[in-house]
C-alpha positions as CSV (number, residue, x, y, z in Angstrom):
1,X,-10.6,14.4,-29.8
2,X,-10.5,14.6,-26.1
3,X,-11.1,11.5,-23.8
4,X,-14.1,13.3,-21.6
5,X,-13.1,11.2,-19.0
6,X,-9.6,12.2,-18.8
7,X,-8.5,15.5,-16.7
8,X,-6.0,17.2,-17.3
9,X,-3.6,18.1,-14.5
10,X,-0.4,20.6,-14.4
11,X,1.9,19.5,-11.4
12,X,3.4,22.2,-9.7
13,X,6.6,21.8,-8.3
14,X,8.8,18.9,-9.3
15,X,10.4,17.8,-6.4
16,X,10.7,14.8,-4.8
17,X,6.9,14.6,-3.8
18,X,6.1,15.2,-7.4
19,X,7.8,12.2,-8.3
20,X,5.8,10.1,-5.7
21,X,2.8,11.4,-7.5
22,X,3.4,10.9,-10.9
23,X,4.5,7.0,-9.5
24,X,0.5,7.0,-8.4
25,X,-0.9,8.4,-11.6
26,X,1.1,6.1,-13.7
27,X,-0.1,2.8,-11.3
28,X,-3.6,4.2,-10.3
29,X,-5.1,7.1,-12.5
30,X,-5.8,6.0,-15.7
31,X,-8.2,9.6,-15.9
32,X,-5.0,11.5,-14.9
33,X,-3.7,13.7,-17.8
34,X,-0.5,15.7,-16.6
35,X,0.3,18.2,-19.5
36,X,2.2,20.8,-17.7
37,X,4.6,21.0,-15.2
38,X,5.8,24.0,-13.9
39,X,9.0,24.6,-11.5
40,X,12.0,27.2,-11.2
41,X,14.5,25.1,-11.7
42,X,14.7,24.6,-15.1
43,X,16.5,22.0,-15.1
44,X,14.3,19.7,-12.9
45,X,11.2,21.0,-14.8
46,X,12.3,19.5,-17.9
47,X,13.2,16.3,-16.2
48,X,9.7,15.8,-15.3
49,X,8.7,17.0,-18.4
50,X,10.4,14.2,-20.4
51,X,9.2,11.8,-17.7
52,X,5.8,12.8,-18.1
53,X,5.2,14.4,-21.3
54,X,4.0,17.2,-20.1
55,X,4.9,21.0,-21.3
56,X,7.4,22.8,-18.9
57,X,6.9,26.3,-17.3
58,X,9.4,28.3,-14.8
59,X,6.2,29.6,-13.1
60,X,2.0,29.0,-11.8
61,X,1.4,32.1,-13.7
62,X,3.3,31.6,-17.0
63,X,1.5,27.6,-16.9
64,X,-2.2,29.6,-16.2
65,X,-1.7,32.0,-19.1
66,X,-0.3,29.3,-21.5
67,X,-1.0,26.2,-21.0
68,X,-3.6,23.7,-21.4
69,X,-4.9,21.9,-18.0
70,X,-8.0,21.8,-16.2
71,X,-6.8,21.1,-13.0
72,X,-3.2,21.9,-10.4
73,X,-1.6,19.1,-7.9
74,X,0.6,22.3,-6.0
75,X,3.7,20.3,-4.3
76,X,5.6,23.8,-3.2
77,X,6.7,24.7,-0.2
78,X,4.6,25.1,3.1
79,X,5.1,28.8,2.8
80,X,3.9,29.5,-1.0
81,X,0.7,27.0,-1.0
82,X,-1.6,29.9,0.3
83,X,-0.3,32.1,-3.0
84,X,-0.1,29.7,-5.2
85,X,-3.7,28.2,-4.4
86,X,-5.3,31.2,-4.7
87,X,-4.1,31.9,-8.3
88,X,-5.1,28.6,-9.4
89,X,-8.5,29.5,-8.3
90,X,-8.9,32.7,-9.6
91,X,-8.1,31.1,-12.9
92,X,-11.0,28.8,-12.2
93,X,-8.7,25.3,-11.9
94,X,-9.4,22.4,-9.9
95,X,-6.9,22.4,-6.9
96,X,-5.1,19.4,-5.0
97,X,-2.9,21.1,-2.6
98,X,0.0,19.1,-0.5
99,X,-0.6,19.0,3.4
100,X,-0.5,21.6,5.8
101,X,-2.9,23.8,3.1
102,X,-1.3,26.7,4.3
103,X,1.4,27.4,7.8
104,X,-1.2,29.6,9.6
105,X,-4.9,29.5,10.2
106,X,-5.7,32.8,8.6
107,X,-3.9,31.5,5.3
108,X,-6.1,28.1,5.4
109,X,-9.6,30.5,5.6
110,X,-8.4,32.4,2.5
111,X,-7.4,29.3,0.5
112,X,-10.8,28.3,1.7
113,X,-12.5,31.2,0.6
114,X,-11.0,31.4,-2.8
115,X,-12.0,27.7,-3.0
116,X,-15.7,29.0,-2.9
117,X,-15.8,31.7,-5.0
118,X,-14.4,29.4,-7.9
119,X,-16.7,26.3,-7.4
120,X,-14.2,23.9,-8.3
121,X,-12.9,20.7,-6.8
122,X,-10.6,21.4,-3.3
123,X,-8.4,18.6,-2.0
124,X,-5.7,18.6,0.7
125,X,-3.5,16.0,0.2
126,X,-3.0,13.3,3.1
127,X,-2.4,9.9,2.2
128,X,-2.3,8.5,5.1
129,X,-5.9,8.9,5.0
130,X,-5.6,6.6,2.0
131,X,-2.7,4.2,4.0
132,X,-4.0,0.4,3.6
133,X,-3.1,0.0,7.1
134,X,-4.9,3.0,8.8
135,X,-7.6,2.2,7.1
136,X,-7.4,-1.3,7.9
137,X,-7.4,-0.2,11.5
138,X,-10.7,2.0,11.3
139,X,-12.6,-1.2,9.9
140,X,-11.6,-3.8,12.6
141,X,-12.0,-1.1,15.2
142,X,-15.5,-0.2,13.9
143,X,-15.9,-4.2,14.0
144,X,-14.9,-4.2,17.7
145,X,-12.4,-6.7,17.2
146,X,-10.1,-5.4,20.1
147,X,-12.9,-4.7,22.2
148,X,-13.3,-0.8,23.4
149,X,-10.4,1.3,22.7
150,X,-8.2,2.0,26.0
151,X,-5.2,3.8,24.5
152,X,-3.2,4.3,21.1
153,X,0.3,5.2,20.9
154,X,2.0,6.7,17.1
155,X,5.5,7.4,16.6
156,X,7.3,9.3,13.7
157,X,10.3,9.4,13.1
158,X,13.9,8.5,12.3
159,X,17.5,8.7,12.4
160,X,19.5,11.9,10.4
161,X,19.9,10.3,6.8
162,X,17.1,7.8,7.0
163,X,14.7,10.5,5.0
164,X,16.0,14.2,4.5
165,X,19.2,15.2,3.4
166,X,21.5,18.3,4.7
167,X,20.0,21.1,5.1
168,X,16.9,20.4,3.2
169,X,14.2,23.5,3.3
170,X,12.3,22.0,5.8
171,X,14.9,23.2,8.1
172,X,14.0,26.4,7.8
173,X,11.1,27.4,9.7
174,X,10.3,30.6,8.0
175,X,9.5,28.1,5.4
176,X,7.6,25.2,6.8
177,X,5.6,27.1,10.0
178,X,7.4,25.1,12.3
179,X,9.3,21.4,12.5
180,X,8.5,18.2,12.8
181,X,4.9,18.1,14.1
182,X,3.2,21.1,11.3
183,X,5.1,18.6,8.5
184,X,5.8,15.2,8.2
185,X,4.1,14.2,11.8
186,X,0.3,15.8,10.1
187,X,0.5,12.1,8.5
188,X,0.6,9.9,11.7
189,X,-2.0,12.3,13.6
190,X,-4.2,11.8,10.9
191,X,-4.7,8.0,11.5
192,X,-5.3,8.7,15.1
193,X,-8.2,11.1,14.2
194,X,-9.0,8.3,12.0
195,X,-9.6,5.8,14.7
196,X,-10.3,7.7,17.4
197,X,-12.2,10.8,16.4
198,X,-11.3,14.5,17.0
199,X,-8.8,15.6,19.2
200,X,-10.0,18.0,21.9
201,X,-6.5,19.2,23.9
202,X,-2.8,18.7,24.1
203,X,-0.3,19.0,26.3
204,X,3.2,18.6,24.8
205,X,6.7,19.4,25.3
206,X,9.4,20.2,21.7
207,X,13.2,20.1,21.9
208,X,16.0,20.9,19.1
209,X,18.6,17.9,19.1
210,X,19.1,18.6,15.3
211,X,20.4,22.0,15.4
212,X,20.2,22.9,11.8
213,X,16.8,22.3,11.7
214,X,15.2,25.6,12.7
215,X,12.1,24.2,14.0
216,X,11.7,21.0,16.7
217,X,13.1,17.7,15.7
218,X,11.7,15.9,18.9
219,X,8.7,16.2,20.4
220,X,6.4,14.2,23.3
221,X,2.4,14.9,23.9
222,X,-0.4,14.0,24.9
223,X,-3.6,13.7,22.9
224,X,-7.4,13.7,25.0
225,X,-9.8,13.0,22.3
226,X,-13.0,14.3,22.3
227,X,-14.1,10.9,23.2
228,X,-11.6,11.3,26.5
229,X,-9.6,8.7,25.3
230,X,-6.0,10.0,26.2
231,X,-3.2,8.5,23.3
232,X,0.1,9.6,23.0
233,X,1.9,11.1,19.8
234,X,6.3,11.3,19.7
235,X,7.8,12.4,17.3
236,X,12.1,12.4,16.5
237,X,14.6,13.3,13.8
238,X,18.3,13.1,15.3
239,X,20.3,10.4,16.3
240,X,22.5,8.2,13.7
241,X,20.6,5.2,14.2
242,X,16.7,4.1,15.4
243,X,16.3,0.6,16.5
244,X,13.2,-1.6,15.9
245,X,10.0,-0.7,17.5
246,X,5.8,-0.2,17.1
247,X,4.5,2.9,14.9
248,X,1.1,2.6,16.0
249,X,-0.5,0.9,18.9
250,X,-3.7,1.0,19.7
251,X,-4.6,-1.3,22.5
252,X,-8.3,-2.6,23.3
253,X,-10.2,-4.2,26.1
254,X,-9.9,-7.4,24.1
255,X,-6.4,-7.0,21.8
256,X,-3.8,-4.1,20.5
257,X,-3.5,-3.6,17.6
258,X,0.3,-3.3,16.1
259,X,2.2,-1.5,12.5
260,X,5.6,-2.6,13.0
261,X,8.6,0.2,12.0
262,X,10.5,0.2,9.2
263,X,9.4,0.1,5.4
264,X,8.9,-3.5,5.7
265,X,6.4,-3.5,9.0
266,X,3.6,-5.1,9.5
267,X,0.1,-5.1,10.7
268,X,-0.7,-7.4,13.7
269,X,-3.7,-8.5,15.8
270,X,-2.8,-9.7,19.3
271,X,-5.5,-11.0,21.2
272,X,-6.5,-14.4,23.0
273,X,-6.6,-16.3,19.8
274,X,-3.3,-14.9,18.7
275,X,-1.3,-14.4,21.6
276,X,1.6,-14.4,19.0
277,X,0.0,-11.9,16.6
278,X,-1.8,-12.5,13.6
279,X,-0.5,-10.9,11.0
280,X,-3.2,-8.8,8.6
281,X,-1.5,-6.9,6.4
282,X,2.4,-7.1,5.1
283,X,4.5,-4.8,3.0
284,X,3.7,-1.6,4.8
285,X,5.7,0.6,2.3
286,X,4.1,-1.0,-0.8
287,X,0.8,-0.1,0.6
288,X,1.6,3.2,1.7
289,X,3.5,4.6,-1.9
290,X,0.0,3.5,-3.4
291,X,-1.8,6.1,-1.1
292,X,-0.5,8.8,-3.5
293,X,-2.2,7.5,-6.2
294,X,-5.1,6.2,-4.2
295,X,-5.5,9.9,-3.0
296,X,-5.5,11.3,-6.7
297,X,-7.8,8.6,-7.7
298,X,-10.2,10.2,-5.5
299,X,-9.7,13.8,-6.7
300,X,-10.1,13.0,-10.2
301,X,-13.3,11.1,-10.1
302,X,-14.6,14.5,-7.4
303,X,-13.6,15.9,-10.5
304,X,-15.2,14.0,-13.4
305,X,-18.1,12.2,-11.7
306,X,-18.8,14.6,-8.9
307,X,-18.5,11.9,-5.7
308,X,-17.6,13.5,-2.5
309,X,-14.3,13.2,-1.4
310,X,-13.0,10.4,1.3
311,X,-11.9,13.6,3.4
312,X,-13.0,17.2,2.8
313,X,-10.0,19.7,2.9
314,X,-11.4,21.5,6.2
315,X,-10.4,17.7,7.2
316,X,-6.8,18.6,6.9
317,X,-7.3,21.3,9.6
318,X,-7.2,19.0,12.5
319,X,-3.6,18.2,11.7
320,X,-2.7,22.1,11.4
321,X,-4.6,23.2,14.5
322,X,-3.1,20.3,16.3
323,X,0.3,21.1,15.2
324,X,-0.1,24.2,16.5
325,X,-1.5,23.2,19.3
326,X,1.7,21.2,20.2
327,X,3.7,24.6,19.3
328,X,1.4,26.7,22.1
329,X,1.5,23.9,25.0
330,X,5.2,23.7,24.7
331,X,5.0,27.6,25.7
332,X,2.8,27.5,28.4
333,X,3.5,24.4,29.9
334,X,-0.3,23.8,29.8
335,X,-3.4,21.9,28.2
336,X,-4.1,23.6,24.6
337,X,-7.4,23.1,23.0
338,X,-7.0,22.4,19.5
339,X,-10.4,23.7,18.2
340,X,-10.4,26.9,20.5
């Protein structure tokens, strides 16, 4: 018989991202059940299969019409999450959808809409909302420990090599909506939105030091926060090497607030009792691979015991719309309002 409080869960897609997830379910979701996974390449869909014991499929549709799962995790491309949603809907399945939920505003409100008519459980994945460290952050700024918040600074980034390969398909901005802002920059405007609340304008400028990649590899802005708090967000992928530096800063009346670069980095507390830094969390990649199971921890029990989710997936529209944002400001040289 069945364990009622497993779910069962096809992933779709069987990249590397899958792999990160299936790390998570194996360390943090016990309720977790993957008995499908579905990908074109045969070859990589039977890899995961043997990995997870789950049955393979070369497609969403040949998976919905034979297979046995309750519930998708869609890790495709930013440009076939819209389609691919929306069938796993139809066929009434629970949906976790990788971040952006779709590359345009009109695709999100029909993924949104087709998430209504079924009634099922809708997640955008973000883990950094789940990041030890951001969330970290929110406490002790909630706590006032660095007083009121002045300013915040996040930077994302990296030198050619230290993350994608050549010519991966996030070069190609037919695919992704954009560059490095729509994709992997969503996860360090999240923890700003986090901390600081919602983001009201941007002003920004975009340049293309990596020419194969289609869409920006640098960018600079501005973010004023609803609050009028004014942080700034930068954002790079060129160069052959990236020296040592801050991630996030977000400084205080009373202290800043520190994550060091680099897989290793650290959370620190500078204030007047630790002039030095006090260190408050270490191991800032063990953490953060956790997220992804963290995250799916918190889909399956919206699932099985019907507790709200951390972040709603309208949440994940902030990122979009700032993205996009970004994209419009670098046009017109002006403010963009991100909610507009």
């Amino acid at each position: 018989m069945t364990d009622p409080r497993r779910l069962k869960i096809a992933l779709v897609g069987c990249g590397g991202i899958a792999k990160a997830h299936w790390r998570g379910i194996q360390a943090h979701v016990p309720e977790l059940w993957v008995t499908a996974v579905v990908d074109a390449d045969a070859t990589r869909a039977a890899d995961m299969a043997a990995e997870t014991g789950g049955q393979p499929f070369a497609s969403l549709e040949q998976a919905l019409a034979e297979g046995d799962f309750d519930a998708v995790d869609i890790m495709l491309p930013h440009n076939l999450h819209e389609d691919a949603a929306i069938l796993a809907f139809r066929a009434g399945k629970h949906v976790v959808l990788e971040k952006p939920m779709a590359t345009t505003l009109d695709g999100c409100e029909q993924i949104m809409a087709a998430a209504m008519r079924a009634g099922t459980v809708f997640m955008v994945a973000e883990q950094a909302a789940y990041w030890p460290d951001a969330q970290k952050i929110r406490q002790l700024l909630k706590e006032g420990v660095i007083g009121e918040v002045i300013t915040a600074r996040a930077y994302f980034g990296g030198a050619v090599g230290s993350g994608w390969g050549s010519k991966p398909w996030r070069y190609d901005k037919n695919i992704t909506g954009g560059g490095i802002c729509i994709d992997g920059g969503a996860h360090w405007i999240r923890p700003l939105r986090m901390w600081l609340g919602e983001i009201d304008e941007v002003v920004a400028v975009i340049g293309h030091p990596l020419a194969e990649m289609e869409g920006e590899s640098l960018a600079h802005a501005l973010f004023r926060f609803q609050s009028g708090i004014v942080a700034t967000f930068d954002a790079l992928h060129a160069g052959s090497f990236i020296g040592p530096g801050a991630e996030f800063r977000v400084t205080g009346t009373q202290g800043e607030l520190v994550v060091e670069k680099g897989s290793d980095g650290r959370l620190l507390l500078y204030n007047k009792e630790n002039p030095d830094g006090q260190l408050l969390l270490a191991n800032k990649k063990e953490g953060r691979d956790a997220a992804f199971g963290y995250e799916l921890s918190d889909f399956a029990h919206a699932v099985l015991d019907g507790t709200a989710l951390q972040a709603g997936p309208e949440d994940s529209l902030g990122e979009l719309r700032t993205a996009l944002a970004i994209y419009r400001s670098a046009e017109t040289g002006c403010w963009e309002k991100v909610w507009a």
